[in-house]
C-alpha positions as CSV (number, residue, x, y, z in Angstrom):
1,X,133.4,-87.0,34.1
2,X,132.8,-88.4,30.7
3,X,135.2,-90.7,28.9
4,X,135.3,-92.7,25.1
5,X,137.8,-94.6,23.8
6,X,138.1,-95.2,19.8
7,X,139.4,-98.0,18.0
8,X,140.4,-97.1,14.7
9,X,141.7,-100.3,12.4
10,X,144.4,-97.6,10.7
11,X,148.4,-97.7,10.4
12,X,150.0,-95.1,12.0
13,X,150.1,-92.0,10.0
14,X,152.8,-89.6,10.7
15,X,151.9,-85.5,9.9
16,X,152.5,-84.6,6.8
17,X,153.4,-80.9,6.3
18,X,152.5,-79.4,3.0
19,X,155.1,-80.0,-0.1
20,X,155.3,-77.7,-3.4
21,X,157.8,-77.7,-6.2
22,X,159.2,-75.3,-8.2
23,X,156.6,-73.6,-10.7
24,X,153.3,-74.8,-8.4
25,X,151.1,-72.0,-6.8
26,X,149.6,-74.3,-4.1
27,X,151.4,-76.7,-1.6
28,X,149.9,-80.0,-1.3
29,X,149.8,-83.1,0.8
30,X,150.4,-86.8,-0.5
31,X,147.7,-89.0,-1.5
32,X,148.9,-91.5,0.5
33,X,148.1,-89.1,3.9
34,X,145.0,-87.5,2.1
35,X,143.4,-91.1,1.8
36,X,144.7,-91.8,5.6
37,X,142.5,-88.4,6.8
38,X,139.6,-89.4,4.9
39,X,139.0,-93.0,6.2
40,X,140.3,-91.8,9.6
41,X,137.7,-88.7,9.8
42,X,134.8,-91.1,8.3
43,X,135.6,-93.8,11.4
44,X,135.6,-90.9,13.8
45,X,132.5,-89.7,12.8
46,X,130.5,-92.7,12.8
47,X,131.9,-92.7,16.4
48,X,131.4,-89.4,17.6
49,X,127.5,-88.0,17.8
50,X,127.8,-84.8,19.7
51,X,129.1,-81.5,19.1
52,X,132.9,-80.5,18.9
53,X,134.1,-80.2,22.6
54,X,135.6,-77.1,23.8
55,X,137.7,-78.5,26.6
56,X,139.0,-82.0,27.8
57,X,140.7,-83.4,30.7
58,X,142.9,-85.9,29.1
59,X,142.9,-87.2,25.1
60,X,145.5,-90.3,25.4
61,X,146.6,-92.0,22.1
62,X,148.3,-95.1,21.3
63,X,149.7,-96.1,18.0
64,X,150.4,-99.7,17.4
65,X,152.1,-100.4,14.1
66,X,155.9,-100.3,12.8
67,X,158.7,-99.2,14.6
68,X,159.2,-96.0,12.1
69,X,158.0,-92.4,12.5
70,X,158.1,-90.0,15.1
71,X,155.7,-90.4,17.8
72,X,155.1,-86.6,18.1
73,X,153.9,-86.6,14.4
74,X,151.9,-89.4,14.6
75,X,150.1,-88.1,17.4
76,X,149.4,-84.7,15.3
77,X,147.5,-86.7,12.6
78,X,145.4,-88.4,14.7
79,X,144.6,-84.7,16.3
80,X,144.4,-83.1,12.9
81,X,141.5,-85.8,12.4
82,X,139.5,-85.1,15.5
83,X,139.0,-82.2,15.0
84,X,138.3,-82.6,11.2
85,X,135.9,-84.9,12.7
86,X,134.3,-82.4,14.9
87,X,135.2,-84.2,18.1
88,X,137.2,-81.3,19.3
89,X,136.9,-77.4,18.3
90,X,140.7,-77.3,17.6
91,X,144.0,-79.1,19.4
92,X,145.5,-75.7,21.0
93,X,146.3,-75.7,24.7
94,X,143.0,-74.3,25.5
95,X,141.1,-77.1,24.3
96,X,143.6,-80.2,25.0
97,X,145.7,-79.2,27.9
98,X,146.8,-82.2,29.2
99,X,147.7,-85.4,26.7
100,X,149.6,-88.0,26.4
101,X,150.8,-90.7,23.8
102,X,152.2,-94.5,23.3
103,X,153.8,-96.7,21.0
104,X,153.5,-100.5,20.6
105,X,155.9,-102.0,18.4
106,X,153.9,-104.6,16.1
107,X,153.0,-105.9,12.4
108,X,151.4,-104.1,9.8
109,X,148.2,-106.6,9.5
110,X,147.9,-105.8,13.4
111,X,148.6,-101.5,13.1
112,X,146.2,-99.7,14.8
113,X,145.4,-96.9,16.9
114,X,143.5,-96.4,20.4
115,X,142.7,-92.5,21.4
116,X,140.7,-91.6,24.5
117,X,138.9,-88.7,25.3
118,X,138.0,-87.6,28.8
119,X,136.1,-84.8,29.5
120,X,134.0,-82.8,32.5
């Protein structure tokens, strides 16, 4: 059994989904969120050195930061940024079938977030 845990100095980000408006041919995402997934996937790539993993036994994240948000969407950004990373192949079922997630209520200058990844 293999296991890392990451330490990544962000604020909770909650999931964006896509937003257009009338006249545009192409939804887009904020820049606040887009700026959020870049730093994010550069941290988790400085971390992670081997390929994407195609199965885990546990990923546990905890978000520390402001009491606003939904946990579930906060939890899909940080996913959404693993496997932009290339730390898992994708975040279906098959590849993450057993997860779970936390929530610290504290300030902004101390918002961060704590995944772990266990795997065979």
């Amino acid at each position: 059994m293999h296991s890392r845990e990451l330490y990544l100095p962000l604020r909770p980000m909650s999931k964006e989904r896509p937003r257009s408006f009338r006249g545009q041919s192409k939804p887009y995402m904020s820049r606040t969120y887009k700026l959020w997934m870049k730093d994010a996937v550069s941290i988790i790539q400085e971390w992670w050195v081997g390929p994407p993993l195609e199965k885990t036994s546990y990923v546990w994240i905890e978000h520390h930061g402001a009491a606003r948000g939904d946990l579930d969407n906060k939890d899909g950004s940080v996913f959404d940024a693993l496997v932009k990373a290339g730390v898992i192949k994708d975040d279906n079922v098959n590849v993450v079938g057993n997860r779970g997630s936390g929530f610290v209520k504290t300030s902004t200058k101390q918002a961060h977030i704590i995944v772990r990844i266990d795997w065979e």
